[in-house]
N, C-alpha and C positions, 0 to 999 in steps of 0.2 A: 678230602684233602684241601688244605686251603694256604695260598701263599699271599703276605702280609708283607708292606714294605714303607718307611715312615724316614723321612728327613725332612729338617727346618733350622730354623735358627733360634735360639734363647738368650734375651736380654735383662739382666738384674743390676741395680745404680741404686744406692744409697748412699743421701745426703744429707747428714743431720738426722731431721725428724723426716723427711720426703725417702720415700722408697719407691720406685718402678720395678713392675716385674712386664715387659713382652715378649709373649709369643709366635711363630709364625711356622707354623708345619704343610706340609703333603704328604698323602697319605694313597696308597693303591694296593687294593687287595683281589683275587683272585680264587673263588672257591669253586672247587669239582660241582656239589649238589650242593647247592642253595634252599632253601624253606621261603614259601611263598604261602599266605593263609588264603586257604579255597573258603570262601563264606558258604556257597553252597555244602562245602561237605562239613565246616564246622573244625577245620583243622589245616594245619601247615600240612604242602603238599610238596614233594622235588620238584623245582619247578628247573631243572639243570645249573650248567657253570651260570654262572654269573662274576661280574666286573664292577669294582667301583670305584671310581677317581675321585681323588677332591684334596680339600685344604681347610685350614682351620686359623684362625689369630685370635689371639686372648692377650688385651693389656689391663693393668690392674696399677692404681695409683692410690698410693695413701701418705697420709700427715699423718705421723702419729697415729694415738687413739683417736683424733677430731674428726676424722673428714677418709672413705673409702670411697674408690670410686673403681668400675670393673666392665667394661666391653667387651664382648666374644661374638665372634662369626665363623659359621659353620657352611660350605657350600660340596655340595656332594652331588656326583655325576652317578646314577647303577643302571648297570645294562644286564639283561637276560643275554646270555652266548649261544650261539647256535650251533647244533653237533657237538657240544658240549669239548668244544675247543677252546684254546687260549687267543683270546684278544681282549685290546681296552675297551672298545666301545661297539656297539651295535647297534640295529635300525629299532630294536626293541628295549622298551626301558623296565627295571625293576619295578613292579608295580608298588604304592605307598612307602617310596621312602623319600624325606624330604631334598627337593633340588637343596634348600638351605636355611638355616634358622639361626635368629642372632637373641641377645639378652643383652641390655643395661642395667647396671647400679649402682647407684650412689646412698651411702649412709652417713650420715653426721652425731657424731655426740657431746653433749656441751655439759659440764659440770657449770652447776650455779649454787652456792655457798648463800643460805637464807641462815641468818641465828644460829650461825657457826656449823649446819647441816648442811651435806654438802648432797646434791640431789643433782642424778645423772639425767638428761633427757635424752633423746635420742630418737629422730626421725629418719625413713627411709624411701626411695623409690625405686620400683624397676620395669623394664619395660622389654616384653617377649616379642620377638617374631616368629612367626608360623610359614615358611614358603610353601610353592605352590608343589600336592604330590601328585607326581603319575597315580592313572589309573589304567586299567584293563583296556583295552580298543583306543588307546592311544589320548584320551583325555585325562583333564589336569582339575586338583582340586582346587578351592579355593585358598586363597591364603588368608592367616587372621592376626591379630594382633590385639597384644594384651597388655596390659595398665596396672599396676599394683602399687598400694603404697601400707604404710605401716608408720606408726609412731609409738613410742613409751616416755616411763620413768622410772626411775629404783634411787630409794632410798632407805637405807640399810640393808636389813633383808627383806623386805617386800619391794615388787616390780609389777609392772604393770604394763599389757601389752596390746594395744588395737592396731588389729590388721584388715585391711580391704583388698580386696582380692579380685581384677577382672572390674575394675574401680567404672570404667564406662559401658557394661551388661554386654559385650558384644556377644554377638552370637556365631562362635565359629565351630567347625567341627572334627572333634576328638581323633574318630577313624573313621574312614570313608572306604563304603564296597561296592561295588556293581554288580549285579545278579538277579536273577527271575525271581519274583517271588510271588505267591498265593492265598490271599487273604480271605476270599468268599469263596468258602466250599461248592456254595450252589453255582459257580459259575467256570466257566471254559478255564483252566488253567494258562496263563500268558508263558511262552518261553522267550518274551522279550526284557532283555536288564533292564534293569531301572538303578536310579541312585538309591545308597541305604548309607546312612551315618548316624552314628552317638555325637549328640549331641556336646559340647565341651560345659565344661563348669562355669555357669554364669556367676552375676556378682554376689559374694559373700561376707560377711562381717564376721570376724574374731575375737571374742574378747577374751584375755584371759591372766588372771589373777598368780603372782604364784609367792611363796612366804618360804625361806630358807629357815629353817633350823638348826641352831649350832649341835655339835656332840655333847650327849649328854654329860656331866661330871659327877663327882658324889657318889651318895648311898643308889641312886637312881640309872647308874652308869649301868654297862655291861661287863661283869668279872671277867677278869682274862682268863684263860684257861691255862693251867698248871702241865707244863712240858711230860707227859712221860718219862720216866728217869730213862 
């Protein structure tokens, strides 16, 4: 059983070609049995009630087609409840879910008219936050931050798109577990945790090509198909 409970405010202003859209919410939910993933057994386990408080803001600004731009912040409190009662907070946190994570970006597109062809470009950036998660015995992971950028053009129907991704290779990590583990058979088994994590997706390049094609007309068309009377 889970109780779910959300207010905030929403603001929308268009002016001309400028439009604003902000958000600003809170948010507190309250579940009987929670799922928490045991690495050692390889699977979400009850881990009881659980509680999570927080709040969210998303603003987004644009000109027209020219110019997007788009902020969000996410900060989230979860607490494991004990005797599987109702309260906000506890001396025990949910273990991997983030205290809070934010995202920027901005896109721009510029029509330029070469010999009466009219050719869109269009660059982008954005930029992730990763906060820091609980983990098991009371430690926190690390937090990470990421970099992306991206540019094009299109002109008719062909486009053209290079994306980079994780633009400065950081090295941050994906999911994070604590747990015994045993790598050398020949040796004593350890029942002391240690850190375990996936590694996140380092830096990558994208290219890619793409060619629209009108609908065919003519002998070459697709016949329509004749209604059943």
């Amino acid at each position: 059983r889970g109780i779910a409970s959300e207010t905030g405010l929403i603001a929308e202003h268009q002016e001309g070609e400028l439009h604003l859209d902000a958000r600003l919410l809170g948010h507190h939910t309250h579940v009987d049995r929670d799922l928490v993933f045991d690495a050692s057994r390889g699977r979400n386990v009850d881990a009881g009630a659980s509680s999570r408080l927080g709040a969210s803001a998303y603003v987004s600004l644009g000109v027209a087609e020219a110019l997007t731009g788009s902020v969000s912040f996410a900060w989230s409190e979860a607490f494991l409840l004990p005797d599987r009662g109702f309260a906000l907070t506890s001396a025990t946190r949910l273990p991997y879910v983030p205290r809070w994570v934010g995202r920027a970006d901005v896109v721009g597109r510029l029509p330029v008219v070469i010999d009466g062809e009219t050719i869109t470009l269009g660059l982008g950036a954005g930029a992730g936050l990763l906060g820091e998660r609980p983990r098991p015995l009371g430690q926190m992971s690390a937090p990470g931050f990421l970099l992306d950028v991206q540019g094009g053009l299109a002109w008719r129907d062909v486009s053209l798109r290079v994306a980079v991704t994780n633009v400065t290779d950081a090295r941050w990590q994906s999911a994070v577990f604590r747990y015994a583990s045993h790598w050398d058979p020949d040796s004593v088994a350890s029942r002391v945790p240690e850190l375990h994590f996936s590694a996140g997706a380092p830096l990558a390049l994208d290219v890619s090509l793409g060619i629209r094609f009108a609908e065919p007309r003519g002998p070459l068309a697709t016949p329509e198909r004749t209604p059943p009377p």
